[in-house]
C-alpha positions as CSV (number, residue, x, y, z in Angstrom):
1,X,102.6,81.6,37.9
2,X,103.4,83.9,40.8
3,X,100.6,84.6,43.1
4,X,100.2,86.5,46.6
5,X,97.8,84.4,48.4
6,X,96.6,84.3,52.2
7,X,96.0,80.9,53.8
8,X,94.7,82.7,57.1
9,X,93.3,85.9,58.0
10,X,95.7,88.5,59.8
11,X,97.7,91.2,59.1
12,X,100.2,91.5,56.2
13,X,102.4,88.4,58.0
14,X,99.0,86.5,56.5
15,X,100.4,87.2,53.2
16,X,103.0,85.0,51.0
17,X,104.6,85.0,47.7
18,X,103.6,81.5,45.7
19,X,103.8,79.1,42.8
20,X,100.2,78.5,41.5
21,X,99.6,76.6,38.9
22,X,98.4,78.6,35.7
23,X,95.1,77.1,33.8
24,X,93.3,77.7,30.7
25,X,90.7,79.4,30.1
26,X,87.2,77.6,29.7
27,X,83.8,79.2,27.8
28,X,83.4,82.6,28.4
29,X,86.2,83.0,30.2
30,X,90.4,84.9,29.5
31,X,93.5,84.4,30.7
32,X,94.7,88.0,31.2
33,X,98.7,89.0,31.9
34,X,98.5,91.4,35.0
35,X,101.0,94.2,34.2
36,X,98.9,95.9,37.1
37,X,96.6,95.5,40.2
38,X,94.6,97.6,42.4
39,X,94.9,97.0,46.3
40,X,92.6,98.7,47.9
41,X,90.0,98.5,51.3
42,X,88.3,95.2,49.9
43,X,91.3,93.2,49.8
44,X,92.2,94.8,53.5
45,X,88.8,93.2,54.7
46,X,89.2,89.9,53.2
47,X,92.9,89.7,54.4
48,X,90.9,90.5,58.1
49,X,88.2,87.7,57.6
50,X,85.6,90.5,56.9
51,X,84.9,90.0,53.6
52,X,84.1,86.6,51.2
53,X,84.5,84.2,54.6
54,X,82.8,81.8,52.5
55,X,85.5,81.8,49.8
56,X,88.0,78.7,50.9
57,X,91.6,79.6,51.4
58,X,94.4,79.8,49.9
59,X,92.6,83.0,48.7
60,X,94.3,85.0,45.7
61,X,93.5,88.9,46.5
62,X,92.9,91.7,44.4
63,X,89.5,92.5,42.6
64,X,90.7,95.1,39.9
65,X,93.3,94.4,37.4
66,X,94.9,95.5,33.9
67,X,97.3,93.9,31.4
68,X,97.3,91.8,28.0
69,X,94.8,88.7,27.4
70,X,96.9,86.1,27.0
71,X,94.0,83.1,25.7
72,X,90.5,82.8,25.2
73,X,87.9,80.3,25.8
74,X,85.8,78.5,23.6
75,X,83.3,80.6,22.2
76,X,84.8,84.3,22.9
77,X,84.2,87.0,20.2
78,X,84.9,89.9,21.9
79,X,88.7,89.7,22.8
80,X,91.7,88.3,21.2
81,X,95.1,87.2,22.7
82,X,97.0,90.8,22.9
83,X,94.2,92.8,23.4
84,X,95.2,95.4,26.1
85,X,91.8,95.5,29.0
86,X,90.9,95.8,32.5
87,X,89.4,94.2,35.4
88,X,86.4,95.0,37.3
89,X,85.4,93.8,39.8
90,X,84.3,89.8,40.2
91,X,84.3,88.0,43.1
92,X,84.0,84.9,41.7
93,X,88.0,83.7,40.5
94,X,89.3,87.4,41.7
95,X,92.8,87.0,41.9
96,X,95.0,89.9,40.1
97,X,97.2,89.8,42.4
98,X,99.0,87.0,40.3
99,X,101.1,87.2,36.9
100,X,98.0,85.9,35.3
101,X,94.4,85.7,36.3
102,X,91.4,84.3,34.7
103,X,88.2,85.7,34.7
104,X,85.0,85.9,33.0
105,X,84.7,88.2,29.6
106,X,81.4,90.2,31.7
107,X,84.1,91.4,34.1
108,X,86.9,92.5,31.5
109,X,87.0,95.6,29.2
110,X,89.0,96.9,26.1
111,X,91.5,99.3,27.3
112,X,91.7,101.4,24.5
113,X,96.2,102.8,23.2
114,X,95.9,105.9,25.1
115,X,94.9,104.6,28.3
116,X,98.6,104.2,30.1
């Protein structure tokens, strides 16, 4: 999968377009198709070494997101491969600034046909 990570802090030169490998998803967790991702003054600070210093690089940014889930883990209920939601924010694994992301089901919601 396609990823814009940042190995170093900087400016937008700290940026770069990248192969990462895609993995499944585990308990609790989806594997969600980004169709979209919010950049916003978070991911500004992090790129700046303000904000999650403690989180090794190569850092994936973005902490909001929206698109398809693609997989589930083991023991999911709530959400089906196809199901359109979105992503709020979660430190922990943020990184929807990829083609795929994975993330926990607390930080996901159904995003219901007549949201665009």
């Amino acid at each position: 999968m396609k990823a814009v990570v940042m190995n170093r802090t900087g400016g937008p030169d700290a940026l770069e377009f990248v192969e990462r490998p895609e993995t499944a998803p585990t308990s609790g967790q989806v594997l969600v198709e980004v169709a979209a991702a919010g950049v916003n003054f978070m991911d500004i600070g992090v790129r700046q070494g303000m904000a999650w210093t403690e989180t090794p690089n190569p850092k994936v940014l973005g902490v909001e997101g929206a698109g398809r889930v693609l997989a589930v883990g083991d023991g999911v209920e709530h959400f089906r491969p196809g199901q359109r939601v979105a992503r709020v924010y979660e430190v922990a694994g943020s990184q929807p600034c990829a083609q795929a992301l994975l993330t926990s089901t607390t930080a996901v919601q159904l995003r219901g046909d007549n949201v665009p």
